[in-house]
C-alpha positions as a Markdown table, in Angstrom:
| # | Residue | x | y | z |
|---|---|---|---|---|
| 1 | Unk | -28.6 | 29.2 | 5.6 |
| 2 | Unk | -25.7 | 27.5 | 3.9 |
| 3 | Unk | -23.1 | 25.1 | 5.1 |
| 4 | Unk | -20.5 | 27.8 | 5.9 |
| 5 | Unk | -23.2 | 29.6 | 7.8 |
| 6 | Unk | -24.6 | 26.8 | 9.5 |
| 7 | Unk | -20.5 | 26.0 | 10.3 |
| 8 | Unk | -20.2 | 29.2 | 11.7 |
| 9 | Unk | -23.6 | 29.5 | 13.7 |
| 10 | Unk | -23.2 | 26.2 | 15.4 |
| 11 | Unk | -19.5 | 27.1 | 17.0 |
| 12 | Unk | -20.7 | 30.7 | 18.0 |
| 13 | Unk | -23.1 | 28.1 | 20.3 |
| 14 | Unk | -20.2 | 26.1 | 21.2 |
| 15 | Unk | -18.1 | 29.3 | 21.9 |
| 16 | Unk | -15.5 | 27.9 | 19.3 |
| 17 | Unk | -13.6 | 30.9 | 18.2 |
| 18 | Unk | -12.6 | 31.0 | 14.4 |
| 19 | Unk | -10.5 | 32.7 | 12.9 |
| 20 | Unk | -11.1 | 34.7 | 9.6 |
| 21 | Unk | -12.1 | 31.9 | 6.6 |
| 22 | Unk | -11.7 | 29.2 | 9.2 |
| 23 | Unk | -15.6 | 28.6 | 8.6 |
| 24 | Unk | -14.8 | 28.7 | 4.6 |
| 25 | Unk | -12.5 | 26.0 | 4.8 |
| 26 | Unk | -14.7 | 23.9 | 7.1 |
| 27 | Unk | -17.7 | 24.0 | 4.8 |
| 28 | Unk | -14.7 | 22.8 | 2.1 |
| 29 | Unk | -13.3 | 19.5 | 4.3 |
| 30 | Unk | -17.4 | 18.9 | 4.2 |
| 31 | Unk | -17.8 | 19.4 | -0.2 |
| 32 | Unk | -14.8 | 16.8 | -0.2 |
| 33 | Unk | -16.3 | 14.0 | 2.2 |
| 34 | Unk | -19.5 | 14.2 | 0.6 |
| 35 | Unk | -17.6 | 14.0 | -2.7 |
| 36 | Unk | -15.6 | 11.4 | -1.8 |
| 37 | Unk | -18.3 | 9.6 | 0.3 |
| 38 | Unk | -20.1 | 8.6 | -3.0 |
| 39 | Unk | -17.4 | 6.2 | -3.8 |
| 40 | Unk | -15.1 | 5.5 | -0.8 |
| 41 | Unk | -18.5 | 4.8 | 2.0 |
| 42 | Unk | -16.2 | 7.0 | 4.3 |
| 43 | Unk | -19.5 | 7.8 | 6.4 |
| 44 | Unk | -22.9 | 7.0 | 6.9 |
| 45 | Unk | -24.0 | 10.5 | 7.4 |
| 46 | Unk | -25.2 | 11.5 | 3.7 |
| 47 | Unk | -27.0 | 15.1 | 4.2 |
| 48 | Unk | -24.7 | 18.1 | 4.3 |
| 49 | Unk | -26.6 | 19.4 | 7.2 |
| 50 | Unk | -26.3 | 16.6 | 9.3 |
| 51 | Unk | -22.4 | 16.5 | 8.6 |
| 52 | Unk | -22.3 | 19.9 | 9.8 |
| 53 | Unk | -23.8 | 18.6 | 13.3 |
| 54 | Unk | -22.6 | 15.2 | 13.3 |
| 55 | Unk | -19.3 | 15.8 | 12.1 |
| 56 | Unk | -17.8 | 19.1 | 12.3 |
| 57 | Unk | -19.4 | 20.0 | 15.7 |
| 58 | Unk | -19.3 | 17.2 | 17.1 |
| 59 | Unk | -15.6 | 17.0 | 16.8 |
| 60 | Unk | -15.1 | 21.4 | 17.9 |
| 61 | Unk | -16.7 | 20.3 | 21.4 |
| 62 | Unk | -13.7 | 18.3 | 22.7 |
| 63 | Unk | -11.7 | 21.3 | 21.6 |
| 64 | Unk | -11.1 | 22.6 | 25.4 |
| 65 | Unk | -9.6 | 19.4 | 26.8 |
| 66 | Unk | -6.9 | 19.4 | 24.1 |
| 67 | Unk | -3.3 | 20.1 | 25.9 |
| 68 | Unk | 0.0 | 20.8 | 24.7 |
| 69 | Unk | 0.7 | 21.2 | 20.8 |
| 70 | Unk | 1.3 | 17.7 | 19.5 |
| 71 | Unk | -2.0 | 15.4 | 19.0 |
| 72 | Unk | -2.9 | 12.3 | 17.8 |
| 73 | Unk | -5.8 | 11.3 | 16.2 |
| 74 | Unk | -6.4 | 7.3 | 16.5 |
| 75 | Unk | -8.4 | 5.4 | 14.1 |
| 76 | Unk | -8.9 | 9.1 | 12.6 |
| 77 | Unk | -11.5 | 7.1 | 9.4 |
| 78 | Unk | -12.3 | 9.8 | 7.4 |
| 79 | Unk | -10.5 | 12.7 | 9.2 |
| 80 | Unk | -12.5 | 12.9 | 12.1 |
| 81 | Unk | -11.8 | 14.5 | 14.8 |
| 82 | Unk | -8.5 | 15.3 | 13.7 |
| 83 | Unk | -9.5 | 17.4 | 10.3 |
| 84 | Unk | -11.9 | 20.2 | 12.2 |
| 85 | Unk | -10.0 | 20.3 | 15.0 |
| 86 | Unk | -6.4 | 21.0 | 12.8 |
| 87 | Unk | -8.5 | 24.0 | 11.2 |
| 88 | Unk | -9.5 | 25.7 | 13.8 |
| 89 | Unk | -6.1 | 25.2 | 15.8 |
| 90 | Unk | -3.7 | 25.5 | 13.4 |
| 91 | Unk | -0.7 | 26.5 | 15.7 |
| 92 | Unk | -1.3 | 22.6 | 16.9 |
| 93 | Unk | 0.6 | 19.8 | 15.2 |
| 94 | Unk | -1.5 | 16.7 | 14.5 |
| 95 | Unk | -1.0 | 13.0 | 13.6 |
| 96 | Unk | -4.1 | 11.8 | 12.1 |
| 97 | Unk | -3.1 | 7.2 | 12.0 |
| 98 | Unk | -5.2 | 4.9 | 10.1 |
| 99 | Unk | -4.8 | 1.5 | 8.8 |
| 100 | Unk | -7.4 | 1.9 | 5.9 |
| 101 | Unk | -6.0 | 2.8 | 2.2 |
| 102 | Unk | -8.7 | 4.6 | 1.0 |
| 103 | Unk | -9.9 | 6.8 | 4.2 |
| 104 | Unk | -5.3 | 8.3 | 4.3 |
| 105 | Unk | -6.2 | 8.6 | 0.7 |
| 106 | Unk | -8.9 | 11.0 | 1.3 |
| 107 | Unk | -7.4 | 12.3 | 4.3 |
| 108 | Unk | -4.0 | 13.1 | 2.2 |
| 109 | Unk | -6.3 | 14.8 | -0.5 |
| 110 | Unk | -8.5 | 17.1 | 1.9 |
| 111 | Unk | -4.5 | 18.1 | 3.6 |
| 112 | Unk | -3.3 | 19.1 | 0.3 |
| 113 | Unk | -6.5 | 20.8 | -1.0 |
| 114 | Unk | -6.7 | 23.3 | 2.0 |
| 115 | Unk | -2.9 | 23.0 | 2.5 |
| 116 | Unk | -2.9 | 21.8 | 6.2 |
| 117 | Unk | 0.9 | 22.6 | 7.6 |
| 118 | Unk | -0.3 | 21.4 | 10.7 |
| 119 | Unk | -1.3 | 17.6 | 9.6 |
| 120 | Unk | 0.1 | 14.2 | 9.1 |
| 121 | Unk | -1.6 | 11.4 | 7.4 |
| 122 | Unk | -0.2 | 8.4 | 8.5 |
| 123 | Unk | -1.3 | 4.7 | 7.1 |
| 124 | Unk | -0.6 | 2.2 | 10.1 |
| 125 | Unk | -1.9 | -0.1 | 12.4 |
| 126 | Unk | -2.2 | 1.3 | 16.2 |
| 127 | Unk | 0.2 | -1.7 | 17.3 |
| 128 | Unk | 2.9 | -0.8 | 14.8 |
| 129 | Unk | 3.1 | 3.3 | 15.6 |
| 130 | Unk | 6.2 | 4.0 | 16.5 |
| 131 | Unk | 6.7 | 7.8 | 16.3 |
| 132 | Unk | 9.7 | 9.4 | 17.3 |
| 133 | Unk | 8.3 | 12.2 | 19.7 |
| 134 | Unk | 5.2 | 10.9 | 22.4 |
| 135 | Unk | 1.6 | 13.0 | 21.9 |
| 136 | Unk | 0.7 | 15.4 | 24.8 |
| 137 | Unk | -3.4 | 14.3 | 23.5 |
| 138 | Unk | -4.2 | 11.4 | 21.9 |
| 139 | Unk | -8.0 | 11.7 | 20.9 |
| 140 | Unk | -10.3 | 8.9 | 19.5 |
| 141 | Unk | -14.0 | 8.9 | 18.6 |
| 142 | Unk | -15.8 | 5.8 | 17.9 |
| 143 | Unk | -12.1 | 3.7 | 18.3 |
| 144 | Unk | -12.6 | 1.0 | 20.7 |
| 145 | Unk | -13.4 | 0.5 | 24.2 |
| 146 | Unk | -11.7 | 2.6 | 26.5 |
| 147 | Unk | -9.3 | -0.8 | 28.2 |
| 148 | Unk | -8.1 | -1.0 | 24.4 |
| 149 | Unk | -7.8 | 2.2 | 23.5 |
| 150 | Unk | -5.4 | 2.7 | 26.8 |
| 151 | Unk | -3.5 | -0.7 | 26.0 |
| 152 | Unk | -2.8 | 0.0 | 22.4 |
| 153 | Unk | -2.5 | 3.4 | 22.9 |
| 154 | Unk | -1.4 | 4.5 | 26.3 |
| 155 | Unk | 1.8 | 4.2 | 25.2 |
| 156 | Unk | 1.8 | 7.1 | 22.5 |
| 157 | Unk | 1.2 | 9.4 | 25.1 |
| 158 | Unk | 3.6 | 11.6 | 27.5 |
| 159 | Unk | 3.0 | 10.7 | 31.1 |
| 160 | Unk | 1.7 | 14.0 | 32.0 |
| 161 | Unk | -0.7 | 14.0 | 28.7 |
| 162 | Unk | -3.9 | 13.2 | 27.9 |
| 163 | Unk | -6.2 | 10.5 | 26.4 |
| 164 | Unk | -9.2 | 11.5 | 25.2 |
| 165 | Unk | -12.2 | 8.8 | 24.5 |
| 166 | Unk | -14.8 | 10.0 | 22.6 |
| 167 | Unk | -18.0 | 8.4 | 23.3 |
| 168 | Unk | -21.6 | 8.4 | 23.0 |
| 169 | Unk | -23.9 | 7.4 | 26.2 |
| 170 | Unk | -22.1 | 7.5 | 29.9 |
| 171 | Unk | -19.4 | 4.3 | 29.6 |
| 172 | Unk | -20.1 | 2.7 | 33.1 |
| 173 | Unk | -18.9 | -1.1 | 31.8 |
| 174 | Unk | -15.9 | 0.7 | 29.8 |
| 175 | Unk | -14.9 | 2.2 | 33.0 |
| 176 | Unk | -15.3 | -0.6 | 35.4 |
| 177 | Unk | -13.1 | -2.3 | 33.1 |
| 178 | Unk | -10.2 | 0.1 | 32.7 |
| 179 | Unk | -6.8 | -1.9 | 33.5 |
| 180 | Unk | -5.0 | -0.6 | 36.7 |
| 181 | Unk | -1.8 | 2.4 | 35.6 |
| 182 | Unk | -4.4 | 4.6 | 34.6 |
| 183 | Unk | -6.3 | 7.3 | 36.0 |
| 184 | Unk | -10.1 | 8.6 | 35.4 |
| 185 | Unk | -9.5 | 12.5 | 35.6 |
| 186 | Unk | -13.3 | 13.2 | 34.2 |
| 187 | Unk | -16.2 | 12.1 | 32.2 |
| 188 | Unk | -17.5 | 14.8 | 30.2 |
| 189 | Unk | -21.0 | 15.7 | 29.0 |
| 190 | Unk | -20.7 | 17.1 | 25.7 |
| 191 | Unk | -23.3 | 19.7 | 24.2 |
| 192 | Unk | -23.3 | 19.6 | 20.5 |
| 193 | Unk | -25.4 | 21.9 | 18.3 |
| 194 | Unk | -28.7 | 20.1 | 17.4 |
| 195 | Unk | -27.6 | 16.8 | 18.3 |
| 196 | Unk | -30.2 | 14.6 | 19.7 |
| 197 | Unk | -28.4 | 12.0 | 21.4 |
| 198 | Unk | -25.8 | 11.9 | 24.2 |
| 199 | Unk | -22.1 | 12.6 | 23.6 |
| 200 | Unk | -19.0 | 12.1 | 26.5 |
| 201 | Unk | -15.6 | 12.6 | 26.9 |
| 202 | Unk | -13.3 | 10.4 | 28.6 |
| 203 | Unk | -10.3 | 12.1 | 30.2 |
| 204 | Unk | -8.1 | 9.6 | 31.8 |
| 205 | Unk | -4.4 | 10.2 | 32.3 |
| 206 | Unk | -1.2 | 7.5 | 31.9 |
| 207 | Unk | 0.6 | 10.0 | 34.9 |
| 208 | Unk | 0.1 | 6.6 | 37.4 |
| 209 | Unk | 1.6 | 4.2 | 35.1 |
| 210 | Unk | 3.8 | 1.6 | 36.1 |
């Protein structure tokens, strides 16, 4: 089974929907990071296979929390989330923000080699984001602690929106130290593929913000 095939197989078992060649350009985003991994260390996950689980899927399961078309992706690294998810819901708009030269680099390159309409590199640090129009989702995976991710950016988000923690075994001491304004709607078990190790989501919502 190749990558494309092994993309494709792995979001039947998520019941990720994909539209015709979405799995083609998937298996593509995957040829560059391993191409670009060589020299830029954008990941630690080498094998081709294990991208497909660790990276690709892994990202797809948070897919049915997203809400509302504009997204942000914070300390998106090497595209992640933000890059799967833009392929497989291109009628979304997303921000992908990084402060690192050489991960919006590769980001930039993978957005003009499958011509991504739906994408936005930005090179900046969290604290000096100031975009025009607020996120209805702002996603992270592997950011920061929850009480950082909502102080630095709770902010970017409409008050009805969502933030969206990624994270790896439950977060009780994350939780417990969540600043007041904010509100837990959910912690998520996620189901990846072939992934032997435990995956949440975070849903908490700025709606009770001062």
């Amino acid at each position: 089974m190749n990558i494309e095939q092994s993309i494709i197989k792995g979001c039947e078992r998520l019941d990720v929907r994909l539209l015709a060649g979405t799995g083609a350009r998937l298996a593509v985003f995957l040829s560059l990071l391993e191409r670009w991994n060589h020299a830029y260390n954008l990941t630690a996950v080498r094998d081709p296979k294990a991208m497909v689980v660790r990276h690709v899927l892994d990202s797809l399961s948070i897919l049915p929390w997203l809400e509302g078309r504009r997204v942000l992706d914070v300390g998106s690294g090497a595209g992640l989330p933000g890059i799967p998810l833009a392929i497989v819901r291109p009628d979304y708009e997303f921000v992908l923000l990084d402060s690192n030269g050489k991960r919006t680099r590769f980001m930039n390159q993978v957005v003009v080699e499958l011509k991504l309409a739906n994408v936005s590199v930005v090179r900046s640090r969290i604290e000096d984001y100031r975009p025009a129009i607020l996120m209805n989702s702002v996603v992270s995976r592997a950011f920061a602690t929850l009480a950082e991710m909502v102080a630095e950016a709770g902010r970017l988000c409409v008050p009805e929106g969502r933030l969206l923690a990624m994270k790896g075994v439950f977060p009780d001491d994350e939780l417990a130290c969540l600043p007041p304004g904010y509100s837990v709607v959910g912690v998520y078990p996620l189901r990846v593929p072939d992934l032997d190790a435990e995956r949440h989501l975070v849903h908490l919502t700025p709606a009770c913000r001062d």
